[in-house]
N, C-alpha and C positions, 0 to 999 in steps of 0.2 A: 680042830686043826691047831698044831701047835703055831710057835709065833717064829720057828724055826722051819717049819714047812713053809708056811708061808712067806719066809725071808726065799727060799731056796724056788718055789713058785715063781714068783717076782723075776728073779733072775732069768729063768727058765725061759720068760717070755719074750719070743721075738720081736714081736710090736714094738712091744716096750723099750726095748734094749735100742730099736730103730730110729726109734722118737726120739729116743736120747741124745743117739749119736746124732742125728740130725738139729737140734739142738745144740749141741756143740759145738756142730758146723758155721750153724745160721750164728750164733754167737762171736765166735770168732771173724765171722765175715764184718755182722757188726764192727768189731773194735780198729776191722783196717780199714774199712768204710770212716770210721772215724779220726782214726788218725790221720786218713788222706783228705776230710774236708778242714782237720784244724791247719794243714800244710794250706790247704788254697786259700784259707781265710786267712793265713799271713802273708800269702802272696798276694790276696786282694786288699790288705788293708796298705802295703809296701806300693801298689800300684795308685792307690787311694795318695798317698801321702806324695807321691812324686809330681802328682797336679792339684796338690792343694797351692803354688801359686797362682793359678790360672781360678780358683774360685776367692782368694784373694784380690784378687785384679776386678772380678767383679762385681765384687762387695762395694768396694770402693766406688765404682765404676758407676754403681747403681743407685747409691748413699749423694753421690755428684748430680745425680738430673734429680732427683729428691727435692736436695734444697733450691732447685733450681724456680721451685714454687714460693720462696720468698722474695725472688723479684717481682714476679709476678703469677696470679693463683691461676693464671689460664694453664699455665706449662704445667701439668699435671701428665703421669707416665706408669699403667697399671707394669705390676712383677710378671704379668703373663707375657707382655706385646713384651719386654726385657728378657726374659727366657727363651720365646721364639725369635729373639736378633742373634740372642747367646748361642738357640741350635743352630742358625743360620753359618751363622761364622764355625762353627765346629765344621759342616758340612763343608764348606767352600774354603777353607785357612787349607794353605798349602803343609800336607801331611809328612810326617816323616816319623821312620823308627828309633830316634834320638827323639827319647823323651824332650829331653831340657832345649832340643831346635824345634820339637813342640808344640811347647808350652808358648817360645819367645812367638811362631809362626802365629796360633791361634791365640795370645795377649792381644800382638800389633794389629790382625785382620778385628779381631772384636773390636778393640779401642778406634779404630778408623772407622769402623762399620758406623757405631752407635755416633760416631762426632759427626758423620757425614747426615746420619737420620735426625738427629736434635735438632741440629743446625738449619734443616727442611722447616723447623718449626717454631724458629726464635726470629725473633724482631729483629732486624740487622744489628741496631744499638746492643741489642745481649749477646750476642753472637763472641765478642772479642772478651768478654766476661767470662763466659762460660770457658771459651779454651784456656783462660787465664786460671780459672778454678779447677777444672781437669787438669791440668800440667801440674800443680801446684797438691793438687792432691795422689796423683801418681809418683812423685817425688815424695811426698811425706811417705806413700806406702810402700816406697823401695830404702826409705834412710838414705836418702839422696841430699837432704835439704835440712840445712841448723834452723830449728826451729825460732831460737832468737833471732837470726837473720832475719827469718820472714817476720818475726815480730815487728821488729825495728822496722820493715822495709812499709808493714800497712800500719802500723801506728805514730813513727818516727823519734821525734825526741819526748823522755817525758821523767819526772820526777821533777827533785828540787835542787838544780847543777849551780855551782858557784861560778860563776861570768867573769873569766881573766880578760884583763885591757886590753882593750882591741890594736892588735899590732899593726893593721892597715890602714891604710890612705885611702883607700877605694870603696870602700864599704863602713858606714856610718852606726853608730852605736846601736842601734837596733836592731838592723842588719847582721851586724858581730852578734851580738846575745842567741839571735835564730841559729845563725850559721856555727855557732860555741857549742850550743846545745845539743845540735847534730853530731858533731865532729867528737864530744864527748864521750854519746853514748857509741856512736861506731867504733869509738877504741875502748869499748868495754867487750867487743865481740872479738871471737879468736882470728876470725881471717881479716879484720883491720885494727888491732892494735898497734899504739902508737900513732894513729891518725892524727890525732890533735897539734900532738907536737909538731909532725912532720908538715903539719898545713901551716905552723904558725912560725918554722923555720924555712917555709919554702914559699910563706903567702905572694911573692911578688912575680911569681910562676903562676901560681894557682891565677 
């Protein structure tokens, strides 16, 4: 048989020619198949990204009862019992189809849920600690809070400040050097600059 009969053979056949077009079919079914799941994985990842503050919030959230074991090593808190408070509040946070009213519902109901559970299980003395560390670290993870502020505010004054003569009658050279020291570095921070002066032209108010 030549290699032209059997080109012409081939063609001839129905099967064949069936398979093909079948084939063809199934192929192109593929490619919309594909293009309609790259559409939904960008819609899943666009949905993904619209509550990535809310797994932000619990990072934090969770990183807070954490070191809450170097008060003390009893306060220990495994990721699972932290996950099922997390679906808890997901379940019960009052819902709504505005993402971003959400996000703010299901933040406040988690962050309330988990202070109200910790709090079942802290010494009264750590109790006023902890909301002071959780406050302080929801503020750092919103850009809410000058980081030197809070510096200054838990470490206070500190380097090597030169001590101008004490302009007051009421406070004693010692007193002045402490009280100097403060007022110096608080007018090294943006939202009280000029304190020094203004305390040492207004000391008989102060």
């Amino acid at each position: 048989m030549t290699k032209n009969s059997e080109i012409k053979q081939i063609l001839e056949d129905d099967t064949l020619i069936n398979v093909l077009d079948d084939s063809k079919v199934t192929s192109d079914d593929i490619k919309v198949r594909q293009a309609e799941a790259a559409i939904t994985e960008r819609d899943i990842d666009k949905s993904r990204e619209n509550f990535r503050p809310i797994a932000y919030r619990a990072q934090i959230l969770f990183f807070c009862i954490v070191d809450l074991a170097v008060i003390d090593p009893m306060y220990q808190y495994s990721l699972q019992w932290f996950a099922n408070l997390f679906s808890s509040s997901i379940e019960n946070s009052q819902k709504s189809n505005d993402h971003i009213l959400r996000i703010q519902n299901l933040n406040n109901h988690f962050t309330h849920n988990l202070y109200e559970n910790i709090c079942r299980s802290l010494f009264e003395r750590h109790k006023l600690l902890f909301s002071f560390s959780m406050t302080i670290k929801i503020l750092q993870g919103d850009d809410k809070i000058d980081p030197l502020e809070l510096r200054f505010f838990l470490a206070g004054a500190a380097g090597d400040i030169k001590i101008l003569q004490n302009p007051t009658q009421w406070l004693d050279d010692l007193e002045w050097a402490e009280c100097y020291k403060c007022l110096f570095c608080m007018s090294q921070l943006d939202a009280l600059k000029g304190m020094d002066k203004f305390f040492i032209a207004n000391e008989k108010e102060f």
